[in-house]
VMD Tcl script that builds the backbone (N, CA, C; Angstrom):
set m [mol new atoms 351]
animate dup $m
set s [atomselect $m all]
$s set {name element resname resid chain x y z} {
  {N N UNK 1 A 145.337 110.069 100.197}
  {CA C UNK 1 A 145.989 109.769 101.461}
  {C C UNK 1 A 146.681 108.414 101.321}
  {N N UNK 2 A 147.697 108.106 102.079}
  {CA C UNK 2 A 148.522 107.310 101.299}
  {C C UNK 2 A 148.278 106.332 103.114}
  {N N UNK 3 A 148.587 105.154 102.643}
  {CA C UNK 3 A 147.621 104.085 103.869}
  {C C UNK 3 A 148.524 103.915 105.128}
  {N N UNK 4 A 150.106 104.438 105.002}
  {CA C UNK 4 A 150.980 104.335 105.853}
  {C C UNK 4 A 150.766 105.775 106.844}
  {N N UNK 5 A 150.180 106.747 106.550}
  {CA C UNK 5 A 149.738 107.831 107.093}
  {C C UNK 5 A 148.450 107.926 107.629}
  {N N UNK 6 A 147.977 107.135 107.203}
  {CA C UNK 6 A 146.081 107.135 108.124}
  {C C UNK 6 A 145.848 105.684 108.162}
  {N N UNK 7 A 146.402 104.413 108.717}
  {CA C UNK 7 A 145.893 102.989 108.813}
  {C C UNK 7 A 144.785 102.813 109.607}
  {N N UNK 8 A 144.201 103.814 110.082}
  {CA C UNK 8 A 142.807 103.727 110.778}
  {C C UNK 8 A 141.847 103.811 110.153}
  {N N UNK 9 A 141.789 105.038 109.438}
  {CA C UNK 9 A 140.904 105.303 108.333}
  {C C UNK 9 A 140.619 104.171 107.015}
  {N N UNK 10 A 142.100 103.685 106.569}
  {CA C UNK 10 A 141.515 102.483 105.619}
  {C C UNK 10 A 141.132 101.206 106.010}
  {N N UNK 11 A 141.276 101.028 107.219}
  {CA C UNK 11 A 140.655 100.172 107.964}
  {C C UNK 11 A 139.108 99.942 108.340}
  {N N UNK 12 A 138.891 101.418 108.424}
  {CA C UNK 12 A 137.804 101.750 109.160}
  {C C UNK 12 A 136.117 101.809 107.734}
  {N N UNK 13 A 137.056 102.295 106.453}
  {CA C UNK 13 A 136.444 101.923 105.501}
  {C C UNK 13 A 136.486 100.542 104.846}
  {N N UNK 14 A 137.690 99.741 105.320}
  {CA C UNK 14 A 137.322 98.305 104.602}
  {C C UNK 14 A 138.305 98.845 103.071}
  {N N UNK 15 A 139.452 99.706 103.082}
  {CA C UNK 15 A 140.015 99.524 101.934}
  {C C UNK 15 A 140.983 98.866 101.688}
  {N N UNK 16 A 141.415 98.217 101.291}
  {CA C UNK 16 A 142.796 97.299 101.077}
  {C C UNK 16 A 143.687 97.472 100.219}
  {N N UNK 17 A 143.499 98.527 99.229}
  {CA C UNK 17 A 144.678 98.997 98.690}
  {C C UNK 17 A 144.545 100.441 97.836}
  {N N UNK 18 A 143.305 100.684 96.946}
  {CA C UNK 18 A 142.902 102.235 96.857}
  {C C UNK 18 A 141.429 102.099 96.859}
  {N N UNK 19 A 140.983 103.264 97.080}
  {CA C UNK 19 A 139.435 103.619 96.745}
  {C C UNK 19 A 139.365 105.163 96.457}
  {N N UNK 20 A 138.404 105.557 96.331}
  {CA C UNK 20 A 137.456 106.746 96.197}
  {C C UNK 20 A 136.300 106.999 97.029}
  {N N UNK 21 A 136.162 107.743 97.681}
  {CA C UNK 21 A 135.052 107.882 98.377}
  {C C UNK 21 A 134.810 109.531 98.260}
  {N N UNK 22 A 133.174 109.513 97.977}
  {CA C UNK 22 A 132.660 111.225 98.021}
  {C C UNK 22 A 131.935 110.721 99.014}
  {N N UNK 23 A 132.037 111.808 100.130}
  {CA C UNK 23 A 131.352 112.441 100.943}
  {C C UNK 23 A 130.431 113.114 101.139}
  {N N UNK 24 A 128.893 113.554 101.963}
  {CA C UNK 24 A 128.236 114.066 101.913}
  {C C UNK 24 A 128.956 115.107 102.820}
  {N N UNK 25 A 128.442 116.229 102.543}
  {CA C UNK 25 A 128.681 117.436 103.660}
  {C C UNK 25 A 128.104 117.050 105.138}
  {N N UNK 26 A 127.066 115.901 105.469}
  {CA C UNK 26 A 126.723 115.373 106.903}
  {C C UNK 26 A 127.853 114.478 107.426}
  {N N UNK 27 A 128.700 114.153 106.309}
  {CA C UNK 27 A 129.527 112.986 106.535}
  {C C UNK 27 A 128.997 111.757 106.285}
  {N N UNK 28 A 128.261 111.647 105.629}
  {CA C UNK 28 A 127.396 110.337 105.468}
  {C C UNK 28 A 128.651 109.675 103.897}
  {N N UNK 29 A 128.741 108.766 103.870}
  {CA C UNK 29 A 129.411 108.387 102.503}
  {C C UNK 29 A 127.951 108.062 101.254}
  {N N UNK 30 A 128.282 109.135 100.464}
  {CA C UNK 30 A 127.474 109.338 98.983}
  {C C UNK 30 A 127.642 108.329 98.213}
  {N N UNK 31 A 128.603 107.812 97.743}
  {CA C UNK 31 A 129.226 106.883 96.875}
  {C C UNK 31 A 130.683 106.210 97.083}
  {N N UNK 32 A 130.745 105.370 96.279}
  {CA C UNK 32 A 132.484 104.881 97.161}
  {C C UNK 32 A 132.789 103.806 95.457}
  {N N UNK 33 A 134.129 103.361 95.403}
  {CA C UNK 33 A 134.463 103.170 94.275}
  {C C UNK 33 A 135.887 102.570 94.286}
  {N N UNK 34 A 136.254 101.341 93.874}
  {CA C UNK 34 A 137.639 100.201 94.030}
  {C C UNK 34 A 138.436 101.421 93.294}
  {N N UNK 35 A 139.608 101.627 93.683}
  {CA C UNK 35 A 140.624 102.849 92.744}
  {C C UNK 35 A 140.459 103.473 92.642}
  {N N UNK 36 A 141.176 104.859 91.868}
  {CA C UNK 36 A 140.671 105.855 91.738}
  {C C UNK 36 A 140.213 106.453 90.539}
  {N N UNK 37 A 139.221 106.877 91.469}
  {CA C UNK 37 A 138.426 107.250 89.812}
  {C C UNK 37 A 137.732 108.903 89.916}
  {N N UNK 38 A 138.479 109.922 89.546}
  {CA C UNK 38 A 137.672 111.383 89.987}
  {C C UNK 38 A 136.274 111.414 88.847}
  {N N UNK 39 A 136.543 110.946 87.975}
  {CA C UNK 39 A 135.283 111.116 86.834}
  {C C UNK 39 A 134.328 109.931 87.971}
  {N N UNK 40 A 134.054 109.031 88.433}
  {CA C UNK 40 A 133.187 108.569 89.121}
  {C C UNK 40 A 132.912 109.417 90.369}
  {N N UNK 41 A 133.944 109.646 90.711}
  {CA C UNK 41 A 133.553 110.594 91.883}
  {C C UNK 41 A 132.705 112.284 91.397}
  {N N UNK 42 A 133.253 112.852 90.325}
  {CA C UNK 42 A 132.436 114.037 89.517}
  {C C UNK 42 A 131.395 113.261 89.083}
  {N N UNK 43 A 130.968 112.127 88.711}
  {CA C UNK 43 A 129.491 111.935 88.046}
  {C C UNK 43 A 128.488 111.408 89.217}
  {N N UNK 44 A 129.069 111.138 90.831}
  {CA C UNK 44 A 128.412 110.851 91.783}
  {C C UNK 44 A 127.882 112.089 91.855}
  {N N UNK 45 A 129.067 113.193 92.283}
  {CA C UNK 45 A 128.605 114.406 92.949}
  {C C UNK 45 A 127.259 115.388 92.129}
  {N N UNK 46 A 127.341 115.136 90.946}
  {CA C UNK 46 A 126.644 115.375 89.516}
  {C C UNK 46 A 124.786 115.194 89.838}
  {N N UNK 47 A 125.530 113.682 89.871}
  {CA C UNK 47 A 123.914 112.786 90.090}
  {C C UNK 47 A 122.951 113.408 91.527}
  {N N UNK 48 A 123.870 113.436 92.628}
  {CA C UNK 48 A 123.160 113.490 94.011}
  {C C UNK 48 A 122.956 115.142 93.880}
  {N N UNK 49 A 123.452 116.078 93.021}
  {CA C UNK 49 A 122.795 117.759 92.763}
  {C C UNK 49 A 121.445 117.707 92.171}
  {N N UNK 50 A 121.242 116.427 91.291}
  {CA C UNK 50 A 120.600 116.417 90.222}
  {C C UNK 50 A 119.124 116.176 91.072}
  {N N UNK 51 A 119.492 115.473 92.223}
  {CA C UNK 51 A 118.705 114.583 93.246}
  {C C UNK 51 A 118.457 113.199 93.010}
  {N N UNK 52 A 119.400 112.291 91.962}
  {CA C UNK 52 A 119.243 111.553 91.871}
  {C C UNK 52 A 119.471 110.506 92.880}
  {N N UNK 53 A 119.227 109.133 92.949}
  {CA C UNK 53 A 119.170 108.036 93.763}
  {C C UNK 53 A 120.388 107.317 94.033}
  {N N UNK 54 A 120.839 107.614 92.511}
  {CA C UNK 54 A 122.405 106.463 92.567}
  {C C UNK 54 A 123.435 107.330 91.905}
  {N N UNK 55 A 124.423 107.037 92.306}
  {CA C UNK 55 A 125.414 108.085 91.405}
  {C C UNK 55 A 125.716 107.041 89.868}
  {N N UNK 56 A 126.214 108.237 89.432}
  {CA C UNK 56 A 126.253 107.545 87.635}
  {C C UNK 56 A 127.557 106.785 88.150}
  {N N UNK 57 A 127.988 105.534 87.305}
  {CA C UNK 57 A 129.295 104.272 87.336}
  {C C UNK 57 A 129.116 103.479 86.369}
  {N N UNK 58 A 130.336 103.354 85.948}
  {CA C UNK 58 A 130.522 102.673 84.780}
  {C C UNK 58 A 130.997 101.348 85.155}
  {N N UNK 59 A 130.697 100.511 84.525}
  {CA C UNK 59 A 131.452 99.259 84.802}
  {C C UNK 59 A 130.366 98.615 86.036}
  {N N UNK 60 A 129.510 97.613 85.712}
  {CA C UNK 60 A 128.614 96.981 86.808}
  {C C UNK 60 A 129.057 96.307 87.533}
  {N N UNK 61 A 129.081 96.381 88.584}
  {CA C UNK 61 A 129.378 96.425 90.339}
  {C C UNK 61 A 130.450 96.797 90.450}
  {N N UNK 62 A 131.204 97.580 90.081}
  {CA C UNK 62 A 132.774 98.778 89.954}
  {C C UNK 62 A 132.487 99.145 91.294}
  {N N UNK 63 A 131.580 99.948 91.749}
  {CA C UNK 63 A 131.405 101.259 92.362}
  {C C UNK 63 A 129.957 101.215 92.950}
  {N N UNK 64 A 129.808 101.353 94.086}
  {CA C UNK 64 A 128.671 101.267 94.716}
  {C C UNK 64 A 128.136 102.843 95.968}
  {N N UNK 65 A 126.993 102.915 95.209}
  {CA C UNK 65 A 126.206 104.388 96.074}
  {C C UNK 65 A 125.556 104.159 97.014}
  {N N UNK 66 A 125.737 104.619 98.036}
  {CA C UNK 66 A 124.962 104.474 99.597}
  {C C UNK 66 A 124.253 105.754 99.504}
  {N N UNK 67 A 123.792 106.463 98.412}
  {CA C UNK 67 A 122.992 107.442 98.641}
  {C C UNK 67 A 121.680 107.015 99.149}
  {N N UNK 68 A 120.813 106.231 97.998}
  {CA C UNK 68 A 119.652 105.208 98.591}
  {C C UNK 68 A 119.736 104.489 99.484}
  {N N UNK 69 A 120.499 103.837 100.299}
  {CA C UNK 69 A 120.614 103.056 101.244}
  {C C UNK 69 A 120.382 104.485 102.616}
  {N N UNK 70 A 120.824 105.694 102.845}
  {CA C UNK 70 A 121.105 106.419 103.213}
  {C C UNK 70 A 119.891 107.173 103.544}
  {N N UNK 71 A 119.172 107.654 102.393}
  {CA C UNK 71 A 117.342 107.345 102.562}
  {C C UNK 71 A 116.361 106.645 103.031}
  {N N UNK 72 A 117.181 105.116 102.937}
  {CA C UNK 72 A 116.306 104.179 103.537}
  {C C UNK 72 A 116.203 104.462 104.829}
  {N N UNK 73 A 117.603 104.168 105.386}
  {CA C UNK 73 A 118.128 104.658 106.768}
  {C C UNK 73 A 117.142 105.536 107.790}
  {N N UNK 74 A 117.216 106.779 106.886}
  {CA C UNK 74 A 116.761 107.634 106.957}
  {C C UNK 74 A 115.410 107.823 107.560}
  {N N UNK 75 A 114.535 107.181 106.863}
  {CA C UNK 75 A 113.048 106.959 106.676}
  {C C UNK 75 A 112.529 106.028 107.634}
  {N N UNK 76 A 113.271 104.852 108.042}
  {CA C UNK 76 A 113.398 104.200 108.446}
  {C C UNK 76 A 113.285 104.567 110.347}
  {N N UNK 77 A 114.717 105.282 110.443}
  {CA C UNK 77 A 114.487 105.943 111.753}
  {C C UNK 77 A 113.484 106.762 112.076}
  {N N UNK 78 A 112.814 107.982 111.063}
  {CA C UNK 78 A 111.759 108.538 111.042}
  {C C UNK 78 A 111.065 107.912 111.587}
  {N N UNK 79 A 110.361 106.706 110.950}
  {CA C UNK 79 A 109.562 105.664 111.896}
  {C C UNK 79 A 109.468 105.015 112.322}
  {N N UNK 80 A 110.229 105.360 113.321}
  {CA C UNK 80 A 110.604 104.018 114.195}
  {C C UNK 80 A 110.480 105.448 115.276}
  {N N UNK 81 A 110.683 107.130 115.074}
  {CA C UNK 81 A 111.076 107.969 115.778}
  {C C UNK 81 A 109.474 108.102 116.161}
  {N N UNK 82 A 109.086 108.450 115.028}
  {CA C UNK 82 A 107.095 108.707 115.416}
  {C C UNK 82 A 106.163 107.185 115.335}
  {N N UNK 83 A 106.625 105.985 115.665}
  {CA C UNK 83 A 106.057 105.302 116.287}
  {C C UNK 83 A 106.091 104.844 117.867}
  {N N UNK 84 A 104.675 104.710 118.450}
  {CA C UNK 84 A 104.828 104.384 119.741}
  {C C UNK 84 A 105.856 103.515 120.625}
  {N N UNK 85 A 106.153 103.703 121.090}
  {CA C UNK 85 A 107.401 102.340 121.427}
  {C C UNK 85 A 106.539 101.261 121.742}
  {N N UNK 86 A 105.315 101.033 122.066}
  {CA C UNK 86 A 104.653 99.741 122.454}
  {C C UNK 86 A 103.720 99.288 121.111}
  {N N UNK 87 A 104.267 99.776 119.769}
  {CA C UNK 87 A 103.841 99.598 118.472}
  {C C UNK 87 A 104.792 99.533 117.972}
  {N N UNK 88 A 105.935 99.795 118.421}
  {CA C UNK 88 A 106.842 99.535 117.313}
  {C C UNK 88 A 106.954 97.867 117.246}
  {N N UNK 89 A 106.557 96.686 117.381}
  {CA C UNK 89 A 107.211 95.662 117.112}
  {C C UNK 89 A 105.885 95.229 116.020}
  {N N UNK 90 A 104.791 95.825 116.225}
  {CA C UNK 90 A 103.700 95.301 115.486}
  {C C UNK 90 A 104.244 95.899 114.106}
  {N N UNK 91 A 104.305 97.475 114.067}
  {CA C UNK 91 A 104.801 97.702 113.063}
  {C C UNK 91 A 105.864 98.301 111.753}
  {N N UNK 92 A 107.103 97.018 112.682}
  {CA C UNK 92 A 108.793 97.033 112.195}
  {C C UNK 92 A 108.919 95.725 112.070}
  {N N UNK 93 A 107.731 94.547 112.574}
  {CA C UNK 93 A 108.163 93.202 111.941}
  {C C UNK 93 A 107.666 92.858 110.466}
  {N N UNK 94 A 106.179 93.470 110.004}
  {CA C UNK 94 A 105.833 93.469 108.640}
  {C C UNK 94 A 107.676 93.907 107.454}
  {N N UNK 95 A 108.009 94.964 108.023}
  {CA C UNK 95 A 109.083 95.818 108.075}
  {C C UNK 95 A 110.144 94.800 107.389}
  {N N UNK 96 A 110.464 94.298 108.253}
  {CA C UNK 96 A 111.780 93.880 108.644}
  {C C UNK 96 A 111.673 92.112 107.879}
  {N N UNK 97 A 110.662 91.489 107.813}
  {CA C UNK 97 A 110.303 90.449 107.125}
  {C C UNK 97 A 110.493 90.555 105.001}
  {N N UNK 98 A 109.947 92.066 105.094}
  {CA C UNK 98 A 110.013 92.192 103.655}
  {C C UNK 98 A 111.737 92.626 103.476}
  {N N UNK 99 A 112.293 92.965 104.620}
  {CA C UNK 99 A 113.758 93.804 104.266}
  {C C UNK 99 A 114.327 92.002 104.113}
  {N N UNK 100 A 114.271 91.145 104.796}
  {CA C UNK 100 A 114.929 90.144 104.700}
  {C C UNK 100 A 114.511 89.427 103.072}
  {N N UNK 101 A 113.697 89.425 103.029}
  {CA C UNK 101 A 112.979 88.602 101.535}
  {C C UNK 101 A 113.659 89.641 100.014}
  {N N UNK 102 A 113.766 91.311 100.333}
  {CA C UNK 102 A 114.082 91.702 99.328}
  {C C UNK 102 A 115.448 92.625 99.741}
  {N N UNK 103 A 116.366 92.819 99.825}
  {CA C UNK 103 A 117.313 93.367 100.125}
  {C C UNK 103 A 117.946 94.280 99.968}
  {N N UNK 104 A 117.623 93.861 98.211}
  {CA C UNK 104 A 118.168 94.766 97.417}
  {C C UNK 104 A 117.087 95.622 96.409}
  {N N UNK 105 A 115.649 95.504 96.973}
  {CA C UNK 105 A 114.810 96.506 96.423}
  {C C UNK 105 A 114.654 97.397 97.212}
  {N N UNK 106 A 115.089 98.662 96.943}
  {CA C UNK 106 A 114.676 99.890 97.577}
  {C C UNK 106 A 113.286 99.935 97.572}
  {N N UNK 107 A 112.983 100.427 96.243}
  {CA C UNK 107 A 111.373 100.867 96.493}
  {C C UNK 107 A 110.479 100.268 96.902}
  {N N UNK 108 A 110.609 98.926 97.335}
  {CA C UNK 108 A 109.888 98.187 98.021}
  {C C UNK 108 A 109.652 98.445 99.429}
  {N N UNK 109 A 110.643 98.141 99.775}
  {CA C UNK 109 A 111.567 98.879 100.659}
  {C C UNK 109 A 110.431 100.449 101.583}
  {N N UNK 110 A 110.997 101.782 100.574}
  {CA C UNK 110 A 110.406 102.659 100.724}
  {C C UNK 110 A 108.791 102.576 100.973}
  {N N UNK 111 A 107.756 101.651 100.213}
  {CA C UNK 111 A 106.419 101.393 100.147}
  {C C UNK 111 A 106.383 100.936 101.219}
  {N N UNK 112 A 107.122 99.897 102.044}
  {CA C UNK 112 A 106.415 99.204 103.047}
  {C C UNK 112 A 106.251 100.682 104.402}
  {N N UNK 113 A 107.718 100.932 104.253}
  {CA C UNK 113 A 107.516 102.460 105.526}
  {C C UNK 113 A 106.840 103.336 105.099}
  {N N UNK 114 A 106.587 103.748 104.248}
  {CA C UNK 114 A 104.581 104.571 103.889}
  {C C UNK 114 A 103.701 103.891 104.459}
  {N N UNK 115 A 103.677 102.704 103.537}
  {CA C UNK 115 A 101.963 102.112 104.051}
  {C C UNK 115 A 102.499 101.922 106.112}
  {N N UNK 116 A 103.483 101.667 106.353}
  {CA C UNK 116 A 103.825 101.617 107.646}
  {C C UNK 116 A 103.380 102.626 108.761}
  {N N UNK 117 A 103.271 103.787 107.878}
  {CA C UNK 117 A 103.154 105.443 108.533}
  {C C UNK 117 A 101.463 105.269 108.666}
}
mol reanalyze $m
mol bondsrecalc $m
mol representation Tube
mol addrep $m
């Protein structure tokens, strides 16, 4: 799509001149990627059949997967959905203390909303 025909849309993703983006069939964004790249976009779609976590990318920090982030999300609302509302602050601040300290560890991440459950 060319940016003079949809300026909402590249806006709305934060693109500034090309990208790539695969899509989940929910509409959720799977993976996303500076330029274009269909072999990143075929080795995302690849990875997330496979059930993997991250889509395959070459080139470190090229291309970034919101598949795991997307899980977190995910899991996240889960419990926050089956906790009491007059418990949720007791237990989404343990939560939310470790999300600030680690950011960028998922599985940490994931452990605290188990032991949370």
């Amino acid at each position: 799509i060319e940016r003079a025909s949809a300026p909402t849309l590249f806006e709305r993703f934060g693109v500034k001149d090309q990208a790539t983006y695969v899509f989940r069939p929910d509409g959720y964004v799977l993976a996303r990627c500076r330029g274009i790249g269909a072999a990143f976009a075929r080795d995302a779609i690849l990875e997330a059949l496979k059930g993997g976590s991250r889509a395959a990318a070459k080139g470190a920090g090229a291309c970034d997967s919101t598949l795991e982030r997307d899980r977190l999300y995910d899991a996240l609302a889960a419990l926050i959905d089956e906790t009491a509302e007059n418990e949720r602050a007791r237990v989404l601040a343990p939560l939310m203390a470790l999300l600030a300290a680690h950011p960028m560890d998922p599985a940490a991440v994931r452990q605290s909303i188990e032991r949370a459950r």
